[in-house]
C-alpha positions, 0 to 999 in steps of 0.5 A, spaced: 539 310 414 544 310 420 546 317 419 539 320 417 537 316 424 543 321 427 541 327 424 533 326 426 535 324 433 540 331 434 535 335 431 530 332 436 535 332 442 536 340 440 529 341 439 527 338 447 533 343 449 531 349 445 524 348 448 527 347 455 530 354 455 525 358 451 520 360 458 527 363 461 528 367 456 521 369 452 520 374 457 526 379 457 530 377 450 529 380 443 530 374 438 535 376 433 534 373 426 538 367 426 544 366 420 543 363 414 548 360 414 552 355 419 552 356 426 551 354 433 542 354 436 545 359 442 549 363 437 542 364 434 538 366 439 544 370 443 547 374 437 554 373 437 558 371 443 563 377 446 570 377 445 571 377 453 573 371 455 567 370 460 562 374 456 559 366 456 558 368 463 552 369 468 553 377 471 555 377 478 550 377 484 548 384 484 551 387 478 547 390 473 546 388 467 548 393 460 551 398 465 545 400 467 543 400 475 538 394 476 535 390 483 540 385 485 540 380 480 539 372 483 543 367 479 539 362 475 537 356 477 542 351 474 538 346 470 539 338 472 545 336 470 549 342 473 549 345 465 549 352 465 543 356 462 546 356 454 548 349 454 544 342 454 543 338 459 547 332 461 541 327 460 540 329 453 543 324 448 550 327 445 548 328 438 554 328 435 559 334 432 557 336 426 563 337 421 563 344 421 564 345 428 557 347 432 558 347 438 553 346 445 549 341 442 548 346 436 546 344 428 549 347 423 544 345 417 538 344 421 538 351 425 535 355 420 529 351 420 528 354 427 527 362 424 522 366 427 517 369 423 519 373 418 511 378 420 515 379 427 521 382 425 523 390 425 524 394 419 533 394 421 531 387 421 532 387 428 526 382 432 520 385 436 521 383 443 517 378 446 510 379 448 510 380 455 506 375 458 498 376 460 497 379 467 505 381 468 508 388 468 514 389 472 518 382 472 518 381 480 525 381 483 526 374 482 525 373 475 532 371 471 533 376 467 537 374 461 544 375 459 545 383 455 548 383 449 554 387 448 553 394 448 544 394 448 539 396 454 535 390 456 531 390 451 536 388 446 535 393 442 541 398 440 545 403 445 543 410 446 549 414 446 550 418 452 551 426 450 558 428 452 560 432 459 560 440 455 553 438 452 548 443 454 541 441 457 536 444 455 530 445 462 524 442 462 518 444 459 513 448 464 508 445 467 501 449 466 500 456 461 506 457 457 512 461 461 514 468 459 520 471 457 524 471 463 526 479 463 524 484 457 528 490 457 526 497 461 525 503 458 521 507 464 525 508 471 520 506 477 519 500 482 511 499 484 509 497 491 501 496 492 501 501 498 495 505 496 500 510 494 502 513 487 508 515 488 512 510 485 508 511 479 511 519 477 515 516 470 509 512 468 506 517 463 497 517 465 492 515 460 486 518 459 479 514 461 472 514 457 469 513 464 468 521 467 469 518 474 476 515 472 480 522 472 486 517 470 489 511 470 496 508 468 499 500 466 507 498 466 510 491 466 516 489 471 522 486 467 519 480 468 512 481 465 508 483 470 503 488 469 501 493 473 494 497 473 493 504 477 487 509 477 484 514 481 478 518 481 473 521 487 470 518 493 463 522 496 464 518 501 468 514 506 463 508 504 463 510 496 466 503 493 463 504 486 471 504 483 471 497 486 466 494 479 471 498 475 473 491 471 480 489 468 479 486 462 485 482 458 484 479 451 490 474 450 489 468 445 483 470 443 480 469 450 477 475 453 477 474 461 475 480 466 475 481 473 472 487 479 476 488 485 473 482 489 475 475 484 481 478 481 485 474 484 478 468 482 480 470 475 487 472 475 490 467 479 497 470 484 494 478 483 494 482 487 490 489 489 490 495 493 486 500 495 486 507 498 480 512 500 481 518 503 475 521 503 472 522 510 465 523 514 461 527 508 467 531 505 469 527 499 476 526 497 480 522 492 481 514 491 486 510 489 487 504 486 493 500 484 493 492 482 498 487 479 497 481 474 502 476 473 505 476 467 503 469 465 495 471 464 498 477 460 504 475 456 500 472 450 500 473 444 498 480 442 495 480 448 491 487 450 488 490 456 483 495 458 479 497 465 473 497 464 468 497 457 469 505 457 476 505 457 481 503 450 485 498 450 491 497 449 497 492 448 501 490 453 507 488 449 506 497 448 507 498 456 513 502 459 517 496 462 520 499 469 527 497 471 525 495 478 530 501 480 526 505 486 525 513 485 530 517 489 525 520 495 527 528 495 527 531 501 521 536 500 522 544 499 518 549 501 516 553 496 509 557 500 502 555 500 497 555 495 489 554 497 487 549 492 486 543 495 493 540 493 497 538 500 503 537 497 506 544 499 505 542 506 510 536 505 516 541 507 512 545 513 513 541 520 507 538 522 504 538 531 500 534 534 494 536 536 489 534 541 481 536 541 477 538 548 471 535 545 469 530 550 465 525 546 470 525 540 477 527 539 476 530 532 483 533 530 490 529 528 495 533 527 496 542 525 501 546 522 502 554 522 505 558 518 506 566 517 509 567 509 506 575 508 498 572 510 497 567 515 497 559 513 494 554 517 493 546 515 489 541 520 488 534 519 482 530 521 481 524 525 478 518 521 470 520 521 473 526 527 470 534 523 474 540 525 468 544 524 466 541 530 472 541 535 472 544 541 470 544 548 463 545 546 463 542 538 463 550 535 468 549 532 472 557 533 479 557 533 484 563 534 490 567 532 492 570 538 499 574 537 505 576 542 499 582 545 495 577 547 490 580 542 486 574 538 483 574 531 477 569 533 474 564 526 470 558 526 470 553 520 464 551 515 464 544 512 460 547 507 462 549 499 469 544 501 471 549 507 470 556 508 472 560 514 466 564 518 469 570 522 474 573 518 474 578 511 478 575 505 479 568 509 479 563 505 479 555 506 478 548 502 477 542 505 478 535 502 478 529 505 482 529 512 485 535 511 485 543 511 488 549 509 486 555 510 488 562 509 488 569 514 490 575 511 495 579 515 492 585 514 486 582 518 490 581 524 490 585 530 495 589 533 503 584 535 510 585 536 513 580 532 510 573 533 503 569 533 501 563 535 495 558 533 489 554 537 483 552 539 478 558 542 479 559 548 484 554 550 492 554 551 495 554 543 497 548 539 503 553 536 506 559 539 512 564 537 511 564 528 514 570 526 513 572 518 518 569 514 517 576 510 521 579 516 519 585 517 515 588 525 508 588 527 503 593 528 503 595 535 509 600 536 512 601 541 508 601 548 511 608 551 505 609 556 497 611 557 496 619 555 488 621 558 488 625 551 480 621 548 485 616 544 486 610 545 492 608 540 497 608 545 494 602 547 495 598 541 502 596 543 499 594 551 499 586 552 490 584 552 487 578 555 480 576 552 474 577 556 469 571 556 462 572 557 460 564 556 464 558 558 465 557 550 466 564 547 462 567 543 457 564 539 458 570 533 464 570 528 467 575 532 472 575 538 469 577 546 471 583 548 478 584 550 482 587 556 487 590 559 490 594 566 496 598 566 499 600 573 504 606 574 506 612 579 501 608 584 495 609 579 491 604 575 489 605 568 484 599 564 482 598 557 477 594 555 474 593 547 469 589 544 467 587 537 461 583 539 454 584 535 451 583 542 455 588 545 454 594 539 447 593 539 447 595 546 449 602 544 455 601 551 450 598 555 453 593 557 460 596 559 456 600 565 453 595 568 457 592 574 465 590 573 468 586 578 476 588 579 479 582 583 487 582 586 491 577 588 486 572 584 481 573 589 475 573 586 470 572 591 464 576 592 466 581 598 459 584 601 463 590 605 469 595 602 472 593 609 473 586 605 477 588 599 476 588 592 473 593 588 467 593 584 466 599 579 460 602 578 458 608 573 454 615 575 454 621 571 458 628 573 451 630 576 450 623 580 446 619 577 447 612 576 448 608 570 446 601 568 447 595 562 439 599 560 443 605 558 443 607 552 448 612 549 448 617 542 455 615 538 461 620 540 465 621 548 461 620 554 464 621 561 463 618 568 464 617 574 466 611 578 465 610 585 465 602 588 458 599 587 458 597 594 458 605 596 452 606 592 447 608 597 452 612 601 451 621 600 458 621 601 461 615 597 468 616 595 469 617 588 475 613 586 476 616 578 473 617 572 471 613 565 471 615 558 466 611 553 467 612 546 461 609 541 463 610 534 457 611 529 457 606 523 459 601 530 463 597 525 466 591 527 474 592 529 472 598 532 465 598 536 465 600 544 473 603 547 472 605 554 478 606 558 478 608 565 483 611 570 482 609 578 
C-alpha cells in the first residue's frame, strides 16, 4: 500500500511539474511522440538529449538558436527554487528513482500514459506544432524561446539541406508578362533608330499593302525581340495626318490588341514611334513613319502582326532579325542628274545657301548648280517658304547669266508638280521642299566657258560652273566690230541687261540686252531684245530717247555744255523718229544727233544707226540695232 502511495504521489508530483513547464514551451515547441518504452518526462518531450556536454544548456545571450541568425534571445526565467527550465522545482516532493534510472523527476512506467493525441501526429510520425495562441503572430522579443533540437529549424522539424557552394541558382521568375528569349539569332545586317529616316532599313526587304495609300511597309526584330514597323505613302499636304489612323494590330495568345499613332504607347506600353512628313505648302511629297514595339507585347506564342485590316498578317517569329550592326554610310557618288522627283543624285553635288529678297517671306533654303552637257539646278524651299514666289517682287524668275554677261531668264510654276515657264525643252519637278530642274545647253546664250545661276536681276547665288563634258562655249573669239550689217561679231562681246521695271520683265523671256565697245577714239553700242512688247512695237521702242551717261553720272544734264549724251534718231532726210514709228521688216539706217540739239538747223551729227527688224520676230532673234558715234 505504501509503495502504491509513492507511485500515486510521484506521478502527481511529475504531473504539477509537466503543467509548470507546459506554457514555456506550447508556443515554439513540436511535440515528439514519447517512447514507449522507459525514459525520463524531459526525454519525451525534447527528443533525445545532444551528446554535447552542454547541449542540456540554455544557448547564450544573443546566440541564435538552430544556426539560424535570431533576435537576441533573453534568458529564461529561472523558476522558484533556482532549477533550470528542464528540471523540477525544489519545493516538489523528491519522488523516488525509479529502478530503471529516470532521471529529473522522470517516470518510467507512468510516462506513457502522458502521449499526446495520436490525430495530431504527422504521417513521419513527427508531432504537429503547437497551435499558435489566439491573437498572437510573431512572438514578441521577450518571448522565451525553447531550446532547438540537434540539427532542426525552430520549428522542430527536419533540417533543410544547404545547396553545395558550385550549385547554380536558377533567377528569379519575372514579375508581369512573361520574359522573351534574351537574344534570337540575326539573319539581316541593319540597326534601327526612330528618326523619321529610312536608311537604316535598306536590307529589310519591303512588303506590299492592301492600302493604296500605303506604297510599302516593312517589320524586323532586334536580337532581343523588339519589333519594328515602318511605312511610307504620300502626304497632300503638310497638315495631311490620315497615316496616323493606320493602326498596328497584334494578335498574341489569342488576344488581338490595335493601336493608331496616338495610344500606342496606351496600349503598348514602352513603344515608341516616329513620324516625318515632307510635304510643304500644296506640294505634296512622301511621309514616313517608323515604330518600335517591345518585345514582350509581341513574343507570344504564334503571335502575328499587321497594319491595319487591309494589310496581311504576318508572324513575328518570320521576321528578319537585325544583328544590331549599323549600315556602312557611303560616301555618295556623282553619277549625273535624272528629272524624276527622286533627289538622291543630288547627294553627291555641293549644296549653298541661298538667301530670297522678298521682303515679307525668306522662301529658299539652299541651291545647287551643275553643267553636266545640259544645265541642272536644284532649289530647297523653306518650310511653307515657295520658290515660285521668290524674289524682290515674289515673280518667281531666275537666271542663268554666262561669262558674256548674256542671261537666260526663266520663271517657276507650281502647277503640274513644277515646270519652267520661259525656256524651250525646260523641264522640272517639284515634290515637297525641293526642286530640280532641267535647261537644255542648246538654249543658252552666247559664254566663253562658264555660267552662273541666281535670282532675276539680283547678284548670283553661284558663279564660274563650267561643263564637265569640257568643251568651249559658243561666243568665239571676240576680234572687234566690223560696220558689215552683221551683228555676229558681237556674240563674243561682254552684255549687261537692260531693265525697264524695277522687277524685270513680267514675260518668260529676258529684258533687252546691251553692250558699248571703245576703240581708236570711237564708241560702238549694241542692244537686242527679245521681249514681246518690244517686238510688237515693230522697233519703236529702240528710237525713242536713250540716255549715254559717263563716269555713272546719270543725272539729266539740260545743255550739251553740261556733259552726257543723249541720242536721238532722224532719217537720212531729217526727219525725226520716235518710239511711234513703226518699221517694215529688213535694215533701216538713221542718223543720230543729241536730242538736246533738236531744234538747232545746224545740230551736230554725231554718227549713225542701223536697226535690223526680222520678219517672223522670233524670240532669240527680234530687234538688233547697233550704232557707231
Amino acid at each position: 500500500m505504501k509503495k502504491r502511495r509513492l507511485k500515486v504521489f510521484a506521478l502527481g508530483a511529475a504531473l504539477v511539474f509537466f503543467a509548470a513547464l507546459l506554457p514555456v514551451t506550447a508556443l515554439a515547441v513540436e511535440e515528439e511522440e514519447l517512447p514507449a518504452s522507459s525514459g525520463g518526462l524531459e526525454d519525451g518531450l525534447h527528443g533525445s538529449a545532444p551528446e554535447d556536454d552542454n547541449s542540456g544548456a540554455p544557448p547564450e545571450f544573443g546566440e541564435p538558436e538552430g544556426g539560424n541568425p535570431t533576435e537576441p534571445a533573453l534568458k529564461p526565467e529561472t523558476p522558484e527554487g533556482g532549477a533550470e527550465s528542464g528540471g523540477s522545482a525544489e519545493s516538489a516532493p523528491e519522488p523516488e528513482k525509479p529502478g530503471n534510472g529516470a532521471e529529473d523527476g522522470g517516470s518510467a512506467e507512468s510516462a506513457p500514459e502522458l502521449k499526446p493525441p495520436e490525430d495530431g501526429e504527422k504521417e513521419d510520425g513527427s508531432p504537429e506544432p503547437a497551435p499558435e495562441l489566439p491573437g498572437e503572430g510573431e512572438p514578441p522579443e521577450n518571448m522565451i524561446g525553447p531550446e532547438t533540437p540537434e540539427g532542426g529549424g525552430e520549428t522542430g522539424g527536419p533540417p533543410e539541406e544547404a545547396p553545395p557552394e558550385d550549385a547554380e541558382i536558377g533567377e528569379p521568375p519575372p514579375e508581369g508578362p512573361e520574359a522573351p528569349v534574351a537574344f534570337l539569332s540575326a539573319d539581316t545586317q541593319g540597326r534601327i533608330t526612330l528618326d523619321g529616316s529610312l536608311e537604316d532599313w535598306a536590307m529589310v526587304p519591303g512588303m506590299d499593302h492592301g492600302n493604296p495609300k500605303i506604297e510599302s511597309w516593312k517589320a524586323a526584330r532586334d536580337l532581343e525581340g523588339n519589333v519594328y514597323v515602318c511605312y511610307t505613302g504620300t502626304a497632300e499636304t503638310p497638315y495631311d495626318t490620315h497615316y496616323k489612323w493606320n493602326p498596328i494590330v497584334v494578335t498574341q495568345d489569342g488576344v488581338t490588341r490595335q493601336a493608331v499613332q496616338d495610344d500606342l504607347a496606351q496600349v503598348f506600353p514602352g513603344a515608341e514611334m516616329a513620324v516625318k512628313n515632307l510635304a510643304n505648302g500644296q506640294s505634296a511629297a512622301p511621309y514616313y513613319v517608323e515604330l518600335m514595339i517591345p518585345a514582350v507585347h509581341v513574343s507570344g506564342e504564334g503571335c502575328v502582326l499587321s497594319l491595319g485590316w487591309a494589310g496581311q498578317p504576318v508572324p513575328v517569329s518570320g521576321l528578319p532579325v537585325l544583328d544590331g550592326q549599323e549600315l556602312p554610310k557611303e560616301e555618295p557618288v556623282y553619277r549625273g542628274i535624272v528629272i524624276d522627283g527622286d533627289f538622291s543624285d543630288w547627294d553627291a553635288v555641293g549644296k549653298v545657301p541661298i538667301r530670297d529678297s522678298n521682303t515679307v517671306n525668306n522662301n529658299l533654303d539652299s541651291a545647287a548648280f551643275i553643267f553636266d552637257g545640259d544645265l541642272y539646278i536644284y532649289i530647297k524651299e523653306t518650310p511653307g517658304g515657295d520658290a515660285a514666289s521668290a524674289g524682290s517682287h515674289s515673280t518667281g524668275n531666275y537666271v542663268i547669266t554666262t561669262d558674256l554677261g548674256r542671261a537666260l531668264k526663266f520663271q517657276l510654276k507650281k502647277e503640274n508638280g513644277g515646270s519652267v515657264y520661259g525656256v524651250k525643252g525646260a523641264e522640272a519637278r517639284h515634290v515637297g521642299r525641293q526642286w530640280e530642274i532641267r535647261i537644255p545647253a542648246g538654249e543658252l546664250p552666247y559664254y566663253q566657258k562658264t555660267v552662273s545661276f541666281g535670282l532675276y536681276l539680283e547678284e548670283p547665288a553661284i558663279s564660274g560652273v563650267s561643263d564637265l563634258q569640257g568643251g568651249g562655249g559658243t561666243g568665239g573669239s571676240f576680234t572687234g566690230i566690223e560696220i558689215d550689217g552683221a551683228y555676229d561679231d558681237w556674240n563674243a562681246y561682254p552684255h549687261s541687261i537692260i531693265q525697264y521695271a524695277t522687277p524685270g520683265s513680267q514675260a518668260e523671256d529676258t529684258d533687252s540686252q546691251g553692250a558699248l565697245y571703245f576703240e581708236d577714239g570711237i564708241l560702238y553700242g549694241h542692244v537686242a531684245t527679245t521681249m514681246p512688247e518690244h517686238l510688237n512695237s515693230w522697233g519703236g521702242d529702240f528710237l525713242a530717247d536713250i540716255e549715254i551717261a559717263f563716269n555713272g553720272d546719270r543725272e539729266y544734264k539740260s545743255f550739251f555744255e553740261e556733259g552726257n549724251f543723249y541720242p536721238h534718231m532722224i532719217t537720212e532726210d531729217g526727219y525725226s523718229v520716235n518710239e511711234y514709228t513703226k518699221l517694215e521688216p529688213g535694215i533701216h539706217t538713221f542718223l543720230i544727233c543729241d536730242g538736246r540739239t533738236l531744234g538747232d538747223p545746224e545740230k551736230q551729227i554725231f554718227g549713225t544707226m542701223k536697226v535690223k527688224i526680222d520678219g517672223d520676230r522670233l524670240p532669240g532673234r527680234g530687234v538688233q540695232p547697233y550704232f557707231v558715234l
